[in-house]
C-alpha positions, -999 to +999 in steps of 0.1 A: -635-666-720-615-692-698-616-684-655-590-701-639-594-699-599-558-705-578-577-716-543-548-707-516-548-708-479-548-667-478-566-656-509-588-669-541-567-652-569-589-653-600-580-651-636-597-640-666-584-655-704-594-644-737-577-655-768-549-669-739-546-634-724-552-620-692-583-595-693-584-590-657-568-605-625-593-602-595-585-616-556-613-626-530-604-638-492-602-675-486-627-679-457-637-719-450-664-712-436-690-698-463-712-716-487-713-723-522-742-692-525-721-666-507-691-673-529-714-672-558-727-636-549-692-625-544-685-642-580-709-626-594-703-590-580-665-595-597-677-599-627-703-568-625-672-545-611-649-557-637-675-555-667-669-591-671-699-607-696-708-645-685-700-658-720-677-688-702-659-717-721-650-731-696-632-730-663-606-746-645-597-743-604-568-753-584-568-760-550-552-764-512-579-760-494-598-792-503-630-783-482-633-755-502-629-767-539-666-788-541-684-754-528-660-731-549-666-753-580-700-751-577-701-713-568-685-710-603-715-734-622-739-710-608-727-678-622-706-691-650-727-726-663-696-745-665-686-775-648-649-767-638-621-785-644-598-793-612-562-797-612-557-833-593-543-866-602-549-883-636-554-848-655-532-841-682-506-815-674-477-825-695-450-823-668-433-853-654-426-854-621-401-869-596-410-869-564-420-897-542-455-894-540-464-875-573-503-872-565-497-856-527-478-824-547-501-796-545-519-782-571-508-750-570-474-761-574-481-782-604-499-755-622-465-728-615-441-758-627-467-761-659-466-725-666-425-720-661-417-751-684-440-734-713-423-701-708-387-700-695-353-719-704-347-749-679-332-756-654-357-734-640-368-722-603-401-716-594-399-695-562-442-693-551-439-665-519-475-674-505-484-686-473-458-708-475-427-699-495-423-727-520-388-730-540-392-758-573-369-773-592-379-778-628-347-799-645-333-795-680-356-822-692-386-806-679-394-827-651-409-812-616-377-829-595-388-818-558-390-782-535-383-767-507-413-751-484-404-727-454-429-708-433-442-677-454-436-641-449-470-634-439-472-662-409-437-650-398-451-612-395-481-628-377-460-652-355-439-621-344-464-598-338-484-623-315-460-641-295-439-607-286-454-582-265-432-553-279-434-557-315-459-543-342-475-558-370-462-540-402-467-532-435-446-551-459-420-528-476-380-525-484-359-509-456-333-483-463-307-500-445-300-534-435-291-526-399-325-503-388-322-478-360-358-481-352-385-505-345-400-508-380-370-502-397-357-534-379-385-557-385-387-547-422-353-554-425-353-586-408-382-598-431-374-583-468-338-586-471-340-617-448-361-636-469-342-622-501-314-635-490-329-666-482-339-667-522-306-657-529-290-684-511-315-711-511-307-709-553-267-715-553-272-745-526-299-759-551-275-749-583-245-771-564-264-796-555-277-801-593-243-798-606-254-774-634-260-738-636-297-732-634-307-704-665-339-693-649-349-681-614-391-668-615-410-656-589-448-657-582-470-652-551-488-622-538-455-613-513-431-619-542-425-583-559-414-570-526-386-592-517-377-603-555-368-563-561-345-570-533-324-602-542-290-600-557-299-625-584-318-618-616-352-631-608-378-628-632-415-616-615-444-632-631-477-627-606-499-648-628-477-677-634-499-700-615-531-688-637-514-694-670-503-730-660-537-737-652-549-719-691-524-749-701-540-773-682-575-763-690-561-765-730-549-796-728-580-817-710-606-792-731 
């Protein structure tokens, strides 16, 4: 059995491969402050919940939150045995990228492009709703050729909520109508159709400016099922795309 561990600003999102298939998916809160033992026990509890055996091959982690990826990586030798691989500069990954500074682009976003350009026909989008809301641009030759990143849904609910006096925090779902009649109803449809249309129109500017039609849109990210179920466009949602790029990766440095 493979783990892969996706370590993002919100949440840990972990990933369990056998014979390059998902047994389980499992999520823990990203919290900077605890220790390599603490995220051990909470390792280790995950696998006991999900009837997970510690017969490990192997392990691989990416990573934004680079205090965090020493203690998480040694969290997993403890319970698993295995030293982890981690996603940085000078692994193999097999994509090519474009950008002006290849080693500052994150891991997270490396692993998504890896796991689009094994599965989907290219051009190709790779729209990560996370923290941030990331938009890639994998070309027809398979190279990562830059992104966009805007502020993501959950820090705008956040920002809203504290900095007005009058308006509630929310739970994340699609409005009836575009134009609410109450309070909630406002909000949600402010944030889900806004940021669908955002998708929506954040593709065609990205399809003119490439000059050719681009034959796959995919969406990732723990807020993405909400708003993709909303865009016009046909936007495939795949929630582990970031943990199969990283199997890949893993595969190709084993």
């Amino acid at each position: 059995m493979i783990l892969t561990a996706d370590i993002g600003n919100t949440n840990i999102t972990l990933g369990f491969f056998e014979n390059d298939e998902p047994i389980t998916i499992a999520r823990m809160a990203t919290q900077r402050h605890r220790t390599c033992e603490q995220y051990a026990l909470e390792l280790k509890a995950i696998f006991e919940l999900e009837k997970i055996d510690n017969a490990f091959e192997g392990a691989v982690i990416s990573s934004v939150v680079p205090e965090l990826t020493r203690i998480f990586k040694d969290a997993i030798k403890k319970v698993t045995g295995c030293e982890a691989l981690v996603v940085a500069a000078g692994i193999k990954n097999g994509l090519k990228i474009a950008t002006d500074n290849p080693k500052e682009l994150g891991a997270d976003l490396v692993a998504g492009a890896v796991g689009a350009l094994a599965q989907y026909p290219l051009p190709c989008l790779v729209m990560d709703l996370g923290t941030a809301t990331k938009i890639s641009l994998i070309d027809e030759n398979g190279v990562f050729a830059g992104c966009t990143i805007a502020p993501g849904i959950g820090i705008s609910l956040d920002a809203l909520s504290a900095r007005t006096s009058q308006l509630p925090t929310i739970e994340l779902s699609a409005p009836e109508h575009t134009i609410g009649t109450n309070t909630i109803e406002c909000i949600r449809a402010g944030t889900v159709l806004g940021n669908a249309a955002m998708l929506d129109g954040m593709a065609d500017r990205i399809e003119k400016e490439l000059g050719k039609p681009i034959k796959t849109l995919v969406a990732t990210g723990g807020l993405a099922k909400e708003i993709v179920a909303c865009c016009e466009k046909d936007i495939i949602f795949n929630k582990d795309l970031v943990l199969q790029g990283l199997l890949i990766i893993y595969k190709k440095n084993r």
